[in-house]
Every structure is written in structure tokens, then in C-alpha cells.
N, C-alpha and C positions, 0 to 999 in steps of 0.2 A: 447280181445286185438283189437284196433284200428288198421281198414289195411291203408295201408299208401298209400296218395293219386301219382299217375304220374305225376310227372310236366308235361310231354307231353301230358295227355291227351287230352287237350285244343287241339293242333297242332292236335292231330292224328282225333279228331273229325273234326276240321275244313278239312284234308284232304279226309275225307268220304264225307263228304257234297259234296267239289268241286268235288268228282270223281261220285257224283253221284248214291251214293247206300242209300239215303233214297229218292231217287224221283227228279224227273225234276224241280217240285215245289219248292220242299227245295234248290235245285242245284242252281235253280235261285234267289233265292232270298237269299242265301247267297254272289252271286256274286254283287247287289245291296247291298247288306248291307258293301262287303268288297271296293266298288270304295265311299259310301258314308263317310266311316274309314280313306279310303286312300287318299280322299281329303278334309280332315277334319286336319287330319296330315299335311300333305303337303300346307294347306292355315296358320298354324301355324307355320310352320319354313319358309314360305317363308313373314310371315308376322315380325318374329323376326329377320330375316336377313335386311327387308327393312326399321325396326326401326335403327338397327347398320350401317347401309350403312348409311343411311340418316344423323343420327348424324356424320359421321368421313367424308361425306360430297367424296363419290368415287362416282363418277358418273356410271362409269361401271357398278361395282356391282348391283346398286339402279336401274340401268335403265333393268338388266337385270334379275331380282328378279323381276319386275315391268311388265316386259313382257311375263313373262314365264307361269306365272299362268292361263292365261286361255286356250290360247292352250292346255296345259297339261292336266286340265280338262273334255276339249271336247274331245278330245284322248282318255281319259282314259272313260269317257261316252259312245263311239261309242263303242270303244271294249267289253263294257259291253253290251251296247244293242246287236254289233252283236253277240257274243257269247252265249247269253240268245234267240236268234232268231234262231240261229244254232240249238241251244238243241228242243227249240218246236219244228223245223222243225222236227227233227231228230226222237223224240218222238212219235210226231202226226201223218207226212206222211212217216218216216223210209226214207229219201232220208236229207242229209245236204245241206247247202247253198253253190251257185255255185262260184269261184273263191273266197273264202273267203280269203283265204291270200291276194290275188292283193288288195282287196279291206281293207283291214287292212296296206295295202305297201303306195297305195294309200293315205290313212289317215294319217295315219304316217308321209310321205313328206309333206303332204300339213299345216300339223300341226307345222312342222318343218318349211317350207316357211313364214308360219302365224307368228308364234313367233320369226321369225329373222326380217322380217316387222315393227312387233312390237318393238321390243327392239330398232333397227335403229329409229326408232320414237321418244321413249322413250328420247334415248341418246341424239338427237339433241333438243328433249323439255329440259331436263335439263341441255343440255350446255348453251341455249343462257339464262336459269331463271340464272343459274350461273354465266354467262356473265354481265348482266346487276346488277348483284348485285358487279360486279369489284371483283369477289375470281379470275376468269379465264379469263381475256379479251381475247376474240376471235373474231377475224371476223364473225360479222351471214352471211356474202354473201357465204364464204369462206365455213362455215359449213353445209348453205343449199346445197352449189353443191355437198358437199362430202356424204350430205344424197342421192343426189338425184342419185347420180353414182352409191352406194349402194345398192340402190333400184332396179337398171334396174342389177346387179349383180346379186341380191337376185333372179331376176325374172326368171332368165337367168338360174343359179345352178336349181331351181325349177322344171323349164322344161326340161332341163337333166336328172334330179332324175328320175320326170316323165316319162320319154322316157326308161329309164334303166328300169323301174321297170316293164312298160307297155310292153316290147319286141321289142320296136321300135329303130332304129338306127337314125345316123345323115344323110344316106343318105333320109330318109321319110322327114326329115328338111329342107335339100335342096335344093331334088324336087320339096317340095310345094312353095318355097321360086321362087323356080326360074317359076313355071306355075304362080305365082298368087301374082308374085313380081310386075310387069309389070302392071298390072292391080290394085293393093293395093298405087302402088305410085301412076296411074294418078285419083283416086277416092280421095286420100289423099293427095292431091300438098299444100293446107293451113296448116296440121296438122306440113306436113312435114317440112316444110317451118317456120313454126312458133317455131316448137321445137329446127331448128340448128338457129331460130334468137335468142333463149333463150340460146343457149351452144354457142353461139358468145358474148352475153353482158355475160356471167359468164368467158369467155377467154379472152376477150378485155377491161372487168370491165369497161365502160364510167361511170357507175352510182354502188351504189349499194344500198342496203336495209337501209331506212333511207333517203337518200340524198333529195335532190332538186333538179328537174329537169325542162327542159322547152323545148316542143317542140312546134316552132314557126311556123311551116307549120301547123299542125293538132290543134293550136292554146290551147293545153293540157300544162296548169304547176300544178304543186305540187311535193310532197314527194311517195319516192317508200315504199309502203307498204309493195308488196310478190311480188316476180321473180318466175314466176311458168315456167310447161312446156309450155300450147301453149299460157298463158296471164300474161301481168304484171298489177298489178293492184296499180294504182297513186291514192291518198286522194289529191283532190286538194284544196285549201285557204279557199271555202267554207264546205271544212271537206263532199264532197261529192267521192263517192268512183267512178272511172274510171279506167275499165277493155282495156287495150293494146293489140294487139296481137302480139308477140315477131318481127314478121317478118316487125312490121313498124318502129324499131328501128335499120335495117339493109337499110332501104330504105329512111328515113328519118334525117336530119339535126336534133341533140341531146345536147344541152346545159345543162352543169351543173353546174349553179351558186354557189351552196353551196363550191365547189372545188376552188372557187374566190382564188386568192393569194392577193387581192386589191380590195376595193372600191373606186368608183372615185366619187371628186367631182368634179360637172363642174356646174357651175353659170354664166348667164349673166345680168348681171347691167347695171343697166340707168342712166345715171345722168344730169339733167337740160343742156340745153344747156347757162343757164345763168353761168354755177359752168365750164366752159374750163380751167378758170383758175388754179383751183385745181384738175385739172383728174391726173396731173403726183404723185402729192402727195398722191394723193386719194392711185393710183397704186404703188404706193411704200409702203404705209403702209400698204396695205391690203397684199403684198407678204413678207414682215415683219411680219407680225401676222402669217401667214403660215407657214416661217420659225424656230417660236418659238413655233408653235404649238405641245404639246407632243404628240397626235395622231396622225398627218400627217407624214408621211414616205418619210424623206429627202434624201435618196435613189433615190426617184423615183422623176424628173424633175417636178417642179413646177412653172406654168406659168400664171401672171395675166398679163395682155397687156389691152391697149386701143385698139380696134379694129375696132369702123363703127361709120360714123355719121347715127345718124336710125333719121327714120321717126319726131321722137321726143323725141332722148334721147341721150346722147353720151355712146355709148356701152365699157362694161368692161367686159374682158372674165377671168373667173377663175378657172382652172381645177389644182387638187389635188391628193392624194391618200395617204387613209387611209390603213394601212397593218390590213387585217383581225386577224391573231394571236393577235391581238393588247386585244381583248377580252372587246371590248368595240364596245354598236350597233354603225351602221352606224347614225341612226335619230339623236343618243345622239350627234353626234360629229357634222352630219350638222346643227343642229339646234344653236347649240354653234358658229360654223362659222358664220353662219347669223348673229348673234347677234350682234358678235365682229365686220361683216363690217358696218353694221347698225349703232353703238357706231362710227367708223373710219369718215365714211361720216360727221356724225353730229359734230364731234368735227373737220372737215375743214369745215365745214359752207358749205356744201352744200347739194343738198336734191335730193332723188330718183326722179324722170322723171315719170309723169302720161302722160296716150298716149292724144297727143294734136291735134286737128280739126281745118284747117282756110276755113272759107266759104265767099267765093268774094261775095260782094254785087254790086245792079247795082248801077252805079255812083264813082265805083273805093275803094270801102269802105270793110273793112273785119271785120270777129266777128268769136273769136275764139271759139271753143267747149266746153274749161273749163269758159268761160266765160259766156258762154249760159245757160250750168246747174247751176253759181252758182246763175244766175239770175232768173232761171227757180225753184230755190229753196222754197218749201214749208214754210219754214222757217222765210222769208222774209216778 
């Protein structure tokens, strides 16, 4: 008759192994074989949980499924090395390893710090891919400072834990705080300096990630790429990358054009001094065509005026404004302005003003500049 097998066998041999009654050998190397099991598992359900997050599109989940795994790994590899280090010790020289808990407490928190790092990472990579694909519109300035408050949180629990675990109190925090505060600020006056001018532009927002900026003292324009802690880093026109340090945007004059509510145009025109006769109509139809213009923002005072006899031109001033929301570039619409007073001029019969030269001759006689070149003309 067939004896019938223990379901537990399995169990009750695996716990002979771990306790160590066929050898140090076998002890260890079942303890390697059960983390290389248990992260074999564990890379499997956290890789089927990151396929369902992904699809139902939860950020949480996905970003924390996405961080968890390696810390957990190295956790669970240190445990295995030290505990397999414990046993040779214990074997070999009959004395175990010293403070093994603390140093398993230790691991453990710092495992735990790593993986809340990570996940905080995590989550703010997939909010702003999210963001830019319009499922979650969110501010990225908005979200980088919430990663970055998180961070110095994370860092902060971290060395608490630490402190707890290691026997130490807040007053050892203190203490050192206050011997070697004094001395940590005046070695770090720039760090320091640069990090509250980076938590002043994320409280006072002048600019944010993306925009347009122009700083006309340090003579720096472009778009803000990263607001970091102690540097902002600008891509300027040439698509060449410039690193800021937060504290010149507390000290510094900070223009952000992109923030415009208005384009202006402002134009000034020449017109012959043979055409006086036609300046007031010139000036009346050109602030006509303004007036009917669908891009200019009849809101805002529009003034064309004759204003200066010049050198050799009679001056016509034109200043406008185009309302940005309009969603239409600026070039597109000044270039069409031009056009249209260029068409105005020629249909009153009069013509733009070239700058004009009289040079006295001796004997009372003059000869004007346009008249020189056209005589001086290759052409001829």
C-alpha cells in the first residue's frame, strides 16, 4: 500500500534548513535561494500591477508600484547578506555580528527614505507627461515646488527615524545646530542666499517654467527651462542653455514679456516735404484703417498725429496695440499694417521721404545728395 505523501513536508523541510540542522552551507544557501524566489515574485506582481495602473491611467498607484521595487530589493539583499554573514561569523569564529539589529533599523529607514524619494520623483515625472498630454492640466511650477517641499520633508522624517533608531535625541540636533550654525551660514552665505531667492520666485511667481523672460541689467533673455534650488537655468534664442543663480532674480530688474497683455505698434513715417499738402489725409486714413482693423484693440487709445518737420521728411507717429489673446503673431499683423499704409500713401499721391543732403558750393550754388548719387550712378 502506497504511504501517503505530507502536504507539509515541503514547509517542514524548508524550516530545517532555515533553523540550520543540515549545515551553515545549506542554511545559507537556502536563504539566497528564498530572496532570489521572493524577488522573482514580487518583480511579478509589481510588474502586473504597473501594467493595470498604467492602463486606468492612476498616477499614484503607477508612480508607486514604479518606486517601490528597488528599494525593496536592496532591503531584502542586505538582510540576506547580513544574516548569511551572521551565520559564518557565528560558525567560524563562534562570536555573531555586532549591533546587527541597528544595522538592519538602519537599512530598513534608509530603504524606506529611498523609496519615498523615489516615488515623489516618480509622481511628479508622471504628472507633468500627464499634464502635457491635457488628461490633468496642472501647473509644472506649481508641482515642482510641491515635489521640492516634499523632498526636504522626506529628508527631515529620514533623519528623525535615524535619530530614533540610533539612540540619539533632538537635543544632539540642536546642539550641533547651534555650535556650527554660525559658522555653516557664514561658509554658505551664496547657497544660502540663492536657495530663499529660489522659494521667493516660486512665492512671488514673476516667471514660471516655460515663460519668457528678460533680464536687461545682466543682459540674459530667453525661456525658463528648470527653477531648481540654488540655479535657474534660461535656453536663450540661440537655444544655448544659461545657468542663473536664484539670488540674481531678488537683486535684479526681471521682465516677462511672454505675460504682455498688448503688443504695441509704434511706427514713424516720412513723407516728402513736396506731399504737406496731403499729410492731414495721409493722417486720417491711416487712423481709419486702424480703426477698422480686426486685430488692433480699439480699447486701448490709438494715435497717429503729424508730429516734426525732420531733417528731410515730414514725420507721422503711429502707435497701436494689438491684444495678445487675439492669437494671432505680432509680425503677421505689423507686416499687414505696413502694407496697408504704404497702399494709403500711394493712393494720395504721395511718396516716403529718402534722407536728403544740401552741400553749398562756392559761388552760392547747392547740389543735393540724392542728386549726386543719381549722377554718380554706374548706370549712366
Amino acid at each position: 500500500m502506497l504511504e501517503k505523501k505530507d502536504p507539509f513536508s515541503f514547509f517542514h523541510l524548508c524550516f530545517k534548513i532555515f533553523e540550520g540542522q543540515f549545515g551553515a552551507f545549506i542554511q545559507i544557501m537556502g536563504i539566497l535561494v528564498l530572496v532570489l524566489v521572493f524577488n522573482f515574485f514580487v518583480k511579478s506582481i509589481l510588474f502586473r500591477l504597473y501594467t493595470y495602473y498604467q492602463s486606468k491611467q492612476r498616477i499614484w498607484g503607477l508612480s508607486f508600484v514604479s518606486a517601490l521595487h528597488k528599494p525593496l530589493n536592496y532591503f531584502v539583499w542586505i538582510v540576506a547578506i547580513l544574516a548569511s554573514l551572521d551565520l559564518v561569523m557565528s560558525n567560524l569564529f563562534s562570536f555573531h555580528v555586532k549591533n546587527l539589529h541597528l544595522v538592519l533599523s538602519v537599512s530598513a529607514i534608509l530603504a524606506f527614505g529611498w523609496f519615498l524619494l523615489r516615488w515623489n520623483t516618480k509622481f511628479l515625472h508622471y504628472t507633468i507627461e500627464s499634464s502635457k498630454n491635457s488628461q490633468t492640466p496642472q501647473s509644472i511650477s506649481k508641482l515642482d515646488l510641491m515635489s521640492k517641499l516634499a523632498t526636504i520633508a522626506i529628508i527631515f522624517i529620514t533623519l528623525f527615524l535615524l535619530m530614533d533608531a540610533t539612540g540619539r535625541n533632538m537635543q544632539t540636533l540642536i546642539a550641533f545646530g547651534g555650535i556650527g550654525g554660525l559658522a555653516l551660514a557664514f561658509a554658505s552665505q551664496q547657497v544660502i542666499s540663492n536657495f530663499f531667492g529660489g522659494l521667493m520666485v516660486y512665492t512671488t511667481k514673476p516667471f514660471t517654467i516655460g515663460e519668457w523672460v528678460n533680464l536687461p541689467e545682466r543682459k540674459i533673455e530667453g525661456h525658463i527651462e528648470e527653477i531648481g534650488w540654488y540655479l535657474t537655468r534660461i535656453r536663450n534664442f540661440e537655444k544655448r542653455p544659461i545657468y542663473v543663480p536664484n539670488s540674481v532674480f531678488t537683486q535684479s530688474i526681471v521682465i516677462t514679456p511672454s505675460r504682455m497683455s498688448h503688443e504695441r505698434f509704434h511706427h514713424t513715417i516720412g513723407l516728402r516735404y513736396n506731399d504737406i499738402g496731403v499729410v492731414k489725409s495721409v493722417v486720417d486714413n491711416i487712423k481709419l484703417m486702424l480703426l477698422k482693423h480686426p486685430n488692433i484693440d480699439q480699447s486701448v487709445k490709438i494715435e497717429v498725429f503729424f508730429v516734426n518737420f525732420g531733417a528731410s521728411s515730414l514725420d507721422i507717429n503711429v502707435s497701436a496695440y494689438m491684444s495678445v489673446s487675439s492669437g494671432v503673431a505680432f509680425s503677421v499683423v505689423r507686416q499687414d499694417i505696413l502694407i496697408k499704409i504704404a497702399a494709403i500713401i500711394k493712393e494720395s499721391g504721395a511718396e516716403l521721404a529718402t534722407p536728403t543732403h544740401i552741400i553749398e558750393l562756392q559761388g552760392g550754388g547747392s547740389l543735393r545728395s540724392d542728386f549726386l548719387n543719381a549722377s554718380l550712378s554706374p548706370h549712366d
